[in-house]
N, C-alpha and C positions, 0 to 999 in steps of 0.2 A: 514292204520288202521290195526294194527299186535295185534292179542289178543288168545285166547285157549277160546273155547266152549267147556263146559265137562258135561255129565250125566253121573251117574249109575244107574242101576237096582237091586233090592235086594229082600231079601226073606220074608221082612215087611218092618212095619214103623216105628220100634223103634229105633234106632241108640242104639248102645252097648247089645242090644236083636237080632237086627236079622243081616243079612250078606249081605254083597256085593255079587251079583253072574255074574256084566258083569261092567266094566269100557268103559267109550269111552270118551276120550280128542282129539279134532280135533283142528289144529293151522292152525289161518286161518291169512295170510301175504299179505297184501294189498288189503285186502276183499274176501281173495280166501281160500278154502279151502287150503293148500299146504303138510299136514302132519298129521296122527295121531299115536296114543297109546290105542290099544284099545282092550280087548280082553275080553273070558269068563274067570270067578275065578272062582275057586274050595271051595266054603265054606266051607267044610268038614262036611257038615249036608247034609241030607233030606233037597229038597226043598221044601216048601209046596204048595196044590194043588192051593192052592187060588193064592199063587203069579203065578203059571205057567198058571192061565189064565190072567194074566197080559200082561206078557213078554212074556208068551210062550216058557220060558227057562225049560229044564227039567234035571235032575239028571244024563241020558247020554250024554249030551251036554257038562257038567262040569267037567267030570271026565278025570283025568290027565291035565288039565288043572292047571295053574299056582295060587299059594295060593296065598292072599291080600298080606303076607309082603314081599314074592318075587317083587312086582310087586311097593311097593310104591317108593323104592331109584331112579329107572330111571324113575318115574313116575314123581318126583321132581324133575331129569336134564330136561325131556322133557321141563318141563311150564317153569324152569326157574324166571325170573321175570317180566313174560307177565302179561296184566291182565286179569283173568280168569273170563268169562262168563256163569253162568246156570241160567233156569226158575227154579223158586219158590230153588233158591242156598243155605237156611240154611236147607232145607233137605237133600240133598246131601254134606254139610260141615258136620253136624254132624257126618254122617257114615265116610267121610273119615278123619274126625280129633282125633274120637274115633279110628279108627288102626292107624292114625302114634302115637298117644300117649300112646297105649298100646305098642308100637312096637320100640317106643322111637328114628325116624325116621325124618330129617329134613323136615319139608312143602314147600311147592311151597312158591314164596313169593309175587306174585302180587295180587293186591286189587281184591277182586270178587265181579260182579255187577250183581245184578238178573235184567233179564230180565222182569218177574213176576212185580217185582214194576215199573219199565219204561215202561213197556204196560198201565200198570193205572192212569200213571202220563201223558202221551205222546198219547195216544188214549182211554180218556174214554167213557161211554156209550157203553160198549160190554156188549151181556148177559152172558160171561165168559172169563177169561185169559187165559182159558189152550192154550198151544201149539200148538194144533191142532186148535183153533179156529185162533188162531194170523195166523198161517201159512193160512188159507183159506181167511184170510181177506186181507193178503196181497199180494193172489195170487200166494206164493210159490208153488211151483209142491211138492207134500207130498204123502207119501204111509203108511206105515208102522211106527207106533210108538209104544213106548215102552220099544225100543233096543236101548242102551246106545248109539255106536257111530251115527246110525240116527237121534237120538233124540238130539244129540249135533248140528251135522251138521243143524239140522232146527232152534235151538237157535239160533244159530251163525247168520243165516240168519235172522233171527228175529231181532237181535239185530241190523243187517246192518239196516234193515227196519225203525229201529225206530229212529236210529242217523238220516235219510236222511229227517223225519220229523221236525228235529233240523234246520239243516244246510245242503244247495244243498250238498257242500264239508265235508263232514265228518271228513276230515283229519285235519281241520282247527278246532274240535270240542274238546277245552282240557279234560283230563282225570276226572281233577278237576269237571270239567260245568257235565258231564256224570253222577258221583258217584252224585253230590249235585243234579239232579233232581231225586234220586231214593228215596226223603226225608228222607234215614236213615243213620247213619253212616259210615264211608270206613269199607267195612268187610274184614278181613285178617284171612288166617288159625294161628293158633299159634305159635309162636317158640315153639319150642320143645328138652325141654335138656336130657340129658340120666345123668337118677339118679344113683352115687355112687353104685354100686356094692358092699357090704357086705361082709367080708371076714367072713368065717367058722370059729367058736370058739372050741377048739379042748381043 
């Protein structure tokens, strides 16, 4: 079961208003974590106060730190064409599909499957979905959240959790049967072409 768990952290909730300030993609290869991609961004703003009781990410943490469009080209050889798993995923597609398209930057290309709808579909009757509640329910060991690549590594694990409620073998579970119990669509980031370049009229 070879697939990429990925969070960011940012400085709101708007996608194209506010910024990525921490990525973490973890690739996890036969149920294990074995690799990540993960670091703080430099959004080149003030963070604001309210996100820094979030994350707990602050303004000298960021600085000199690597910008989003340095970071998205080996960002897309890492995932490759795995398929990429986050909780509640079209928040976190939005932000990163608004910079490759501003940034005009090839996307990752495997299907992403929110975990978020597989917890509701696969175990309901929780008083909530978050993260933190799937990880205590399922007895994961959990500290600290909030921080992109922690937060992915417990996805990851969460998602293990919830295949093994399908089938003892997970491996035996096709990709197809996964996407169709999350009741919504295969979600894919966009291709992404780079527009003609404009030559100066002189």
């Amino acid at each position: 079961m070879d697939f990429i768990a990925f969070d960011i952290e940012t400085t709101g909730t708007v996608a194209g208003v506010d910024h990525i300030i921490e990525i973490g993609f973890v690739r996890f290869i036969n149920g294990e974590p074995e690799s990540t991609f993960s670091t703080l961004v430099d959004p080149g703003i003030p963070i604001p106060v309210e996100a820094q009781k979030v994350n707990h990410i602050n303004d000298e943490m960021v600085k000199g730190r690597p910008r989003l469009e340095q970071l998205l080209g080996p960002l897309t050889e890492f995932c490759g064409d795995l398929p990429l798993v986050a909780h509640n995923a079209p928040f976190d597609m939005a932000f990163l599909t608004h910079a490759y398209l501003q940034y005009e930057l090839p996307t990752p290309r495997g299907v992403v499957i929110d975990t978020l709808l597989l917890a509701r579909k696969i175990i309901p009757g929780l008083p909530n979905y978050k993260l933190g509640t799937l990880t205590a329910h399922f007895d994961i060991a959990s500290g600290e959240f909030h921080r992109a690549q922690q937060d992915a590594i417990y996805c990851g694990e969460v998602y293990l959790k919830l295949l093994s409620r399908i089938k003892k073998d997970i491996r035996q579970i096709p990709l197809e049967e996964v996407v169709e119990l999350t009741g919504k669509p295969a979600q894919y980031f966009p291709v992404v072409q780079r527009r003609p370049k404009q030559l100066g009229l002189f």
